[in-house]
N, C-alpha and C positions, 0 to 999 in steps of 0.2 A: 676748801681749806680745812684741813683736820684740828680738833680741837685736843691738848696738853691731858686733858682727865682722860678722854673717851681713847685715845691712844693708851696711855697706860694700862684701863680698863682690858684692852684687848689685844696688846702685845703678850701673845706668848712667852716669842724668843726673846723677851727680856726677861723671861723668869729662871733662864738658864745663862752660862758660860757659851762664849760661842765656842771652844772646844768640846762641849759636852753636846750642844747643837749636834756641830759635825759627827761625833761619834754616833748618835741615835742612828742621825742617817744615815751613814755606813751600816749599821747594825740592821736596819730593815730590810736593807739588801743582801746580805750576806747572812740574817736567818730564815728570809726566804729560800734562798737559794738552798739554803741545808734543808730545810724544812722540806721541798719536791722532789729534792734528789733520791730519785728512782721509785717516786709516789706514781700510783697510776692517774693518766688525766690524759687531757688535751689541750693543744696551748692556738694560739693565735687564730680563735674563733671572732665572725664577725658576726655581731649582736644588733648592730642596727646601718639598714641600709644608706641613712641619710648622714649618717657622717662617718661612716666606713670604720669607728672606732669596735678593737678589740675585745674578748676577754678568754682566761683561763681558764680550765675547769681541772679540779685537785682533789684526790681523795675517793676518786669513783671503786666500783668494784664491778666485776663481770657478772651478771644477772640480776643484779640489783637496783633497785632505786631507791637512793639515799638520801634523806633531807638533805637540807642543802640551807649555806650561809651563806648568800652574797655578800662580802669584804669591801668597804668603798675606803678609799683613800685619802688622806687631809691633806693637808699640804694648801691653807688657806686659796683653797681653788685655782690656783697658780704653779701648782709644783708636783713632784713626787708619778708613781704611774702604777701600775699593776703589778712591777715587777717588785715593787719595793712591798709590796702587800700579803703576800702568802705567805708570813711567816707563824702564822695560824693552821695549815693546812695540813699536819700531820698529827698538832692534838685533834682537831678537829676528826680527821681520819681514823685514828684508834677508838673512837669513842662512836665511829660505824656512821660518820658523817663528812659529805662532800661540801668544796669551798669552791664559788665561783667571784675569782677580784676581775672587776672590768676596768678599764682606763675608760677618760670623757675627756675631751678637748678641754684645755687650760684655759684660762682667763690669762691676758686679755682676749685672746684669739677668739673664744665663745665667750656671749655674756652668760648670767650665771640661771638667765631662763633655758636655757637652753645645755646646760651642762645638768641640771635639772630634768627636762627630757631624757635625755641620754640615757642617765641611771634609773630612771623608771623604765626606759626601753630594756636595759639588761633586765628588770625585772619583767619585764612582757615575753623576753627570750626566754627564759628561765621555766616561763608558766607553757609559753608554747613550744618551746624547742626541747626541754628540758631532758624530757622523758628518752629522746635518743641519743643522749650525752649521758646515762644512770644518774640522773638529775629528779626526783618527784618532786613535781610541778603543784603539787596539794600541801606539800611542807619546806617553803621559801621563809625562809628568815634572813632578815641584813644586819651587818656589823658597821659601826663607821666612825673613825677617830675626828676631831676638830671640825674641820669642812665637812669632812667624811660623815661624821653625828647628823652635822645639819641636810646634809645629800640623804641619810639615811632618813630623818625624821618627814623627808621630804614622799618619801614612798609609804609610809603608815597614814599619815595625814588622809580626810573625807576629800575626796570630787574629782578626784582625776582617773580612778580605776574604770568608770562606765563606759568614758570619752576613748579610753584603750582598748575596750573590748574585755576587760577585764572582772572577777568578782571581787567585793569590798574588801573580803578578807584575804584575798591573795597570796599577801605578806602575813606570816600568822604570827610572827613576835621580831619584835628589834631590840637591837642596844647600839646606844646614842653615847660614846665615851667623849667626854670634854668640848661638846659642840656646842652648836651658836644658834639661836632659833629663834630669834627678835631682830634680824639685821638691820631696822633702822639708827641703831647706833651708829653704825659702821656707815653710815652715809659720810659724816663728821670724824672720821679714822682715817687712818693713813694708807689702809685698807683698800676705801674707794679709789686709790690711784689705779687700781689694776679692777676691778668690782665696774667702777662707774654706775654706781646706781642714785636711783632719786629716790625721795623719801615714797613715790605710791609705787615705785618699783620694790624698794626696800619691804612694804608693809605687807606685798600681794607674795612675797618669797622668802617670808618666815611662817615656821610651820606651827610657832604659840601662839598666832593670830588664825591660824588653818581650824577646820572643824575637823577634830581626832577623830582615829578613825577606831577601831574595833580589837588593833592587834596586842597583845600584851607587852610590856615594855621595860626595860631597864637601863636607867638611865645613871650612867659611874662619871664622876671628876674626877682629876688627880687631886691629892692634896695641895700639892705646891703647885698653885694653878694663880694665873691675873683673875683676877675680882670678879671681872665682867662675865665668865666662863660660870664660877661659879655659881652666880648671881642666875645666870639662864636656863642653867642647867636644873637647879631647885629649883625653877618658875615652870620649866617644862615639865620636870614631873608632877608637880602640882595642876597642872590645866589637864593631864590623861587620865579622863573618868573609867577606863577598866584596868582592870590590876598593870600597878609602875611601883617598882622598886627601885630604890634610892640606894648609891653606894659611892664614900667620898674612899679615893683606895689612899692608902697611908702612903708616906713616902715616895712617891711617885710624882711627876711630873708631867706638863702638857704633852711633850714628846715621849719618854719612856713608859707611858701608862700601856699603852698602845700594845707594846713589847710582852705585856703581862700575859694576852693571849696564845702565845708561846710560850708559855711552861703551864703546864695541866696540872700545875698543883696551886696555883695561881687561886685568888676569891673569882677573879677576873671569867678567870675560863674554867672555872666550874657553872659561875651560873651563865655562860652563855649555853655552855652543855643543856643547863638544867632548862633553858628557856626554847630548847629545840626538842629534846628529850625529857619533858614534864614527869 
């Protein structure tokens, strides 16, 4: 049974109109879509064998190998897909940088150890596959709104890269926009209907209880954000012992923060530039 604070605490979409809801999401779709049109890439690549899920690759160039931002998706692990994702991929590109958004099985259908897998699997593709897609596998950085924060913070975090074949640093910088990295709230949210997790599941897949890992980090809320986002988000950058930068963006909201990433004059997408190209 969900508890009246810890709901508030972590309702988003109560911090918007549901017309305004609707528009974002429209908007993700339709500036992706503008955003690839006629980018060079490759689309419906399969990234990991054991649940046959996809991803794109945006922004490449012919002889090159181009850092690279893996983009993960919010959509409180329930929604949303790869396609609503790239609308990043043409600042990214002008600024001589490649986008790879992967999709992972939804919740409930995966639980959320396991969508967790997934997205460190695109980044194990990334590192081994990378370089025959103009992808360098030596400069992998991820992007990730809401869920997408916490999926992201979920690949910076100590102890899973050795068990992959992987080296610590990998992932050499993230940014974690409006996510969630204490989920034992959300055992008690309304959340858990679709989540189902218990409080040692909750505590073993939040990443402010994880031992950090090495990569630099930058960690943005919307201003007009529920409490509970905010509240995690300053806790998260407080627990990353190598350089994390802090940024509340003005104006902005749980959904259209996101959107910021697509316009390059944005604070947003200058310093994910600046966190790929130091």
């Amino acid at each position: 049974m969900s508890h009246p604070n810890v709901d508030r605490d972590y309702s988003a979409q109560a911090t918007v109109t549901e017309t305004e809801f609707d528009a974002v999401m429209a908007r993700y779709r339709s500036a992706s879509e503008s955003a690839t049109a006629g980018l060079d890439g490759e689309t419906d690549l399969a990234f990991d064998p054991l649940s046959d899920e996809r991803l794109d690759v945006w922004g490449t160039s012919p002889g090159q190998l181009r850092p690279v931002v893996l983009a993960v998706h919010g959509g409180y692990w329930r929604m949303l897909s790869r396609h609503d994702t790239a609308f990043l991929a043409r600042v990214l590109s002008d600024a001589g940088i490649a986008t790879v958004v992967p999709d992972y099985t939804l919740a409930p259908a995966a639980p959320l150890e396991e969508i967790v897998r997934q997205v460190r699997a695109a980044v194990t593709w990334v590192y081994r596959h990378g370089a025959e897609h103009g992808l360098d596998p030596h400069r992998i950085h991820v992007v990730g709104s809401s869920a997408g924060g916490h999926l992201t913070a979920m690949t910076v975090v100590s102890g899973w890269q050795r068990a992959a074949g992987l080296p610590e640093d990998v992932v050499k910088g993230a940014m974690t926009i409006s996510g969630l990295f204490d989920l034992r709230p959300l055992v008690d949210s309304f959340a858990n209907a679709w989540l189902t997790l218990d409080p040692t599941r909750a505590e073993a897949l939040s990443p402010l209880l994880a031992p950090p890992g090495t990569a630099p980090l930058h960690v943005a809320v919307a201003e007009h954000e529920a409490a509970g986002f905010h509240r995690q988000s300053k806790a998260f950058h407080a627990h990353w012992p190598v350089p994390s930068t802090w940024t509340v963006v003005p104006g902005r909201n749980h959904f259209d923060v996101f959107l910021d990433l697509a316009d390059p004059g944005s604070a947003l997408s200058r310093a994910l530039i600046r966190l790929v190209r130091p």
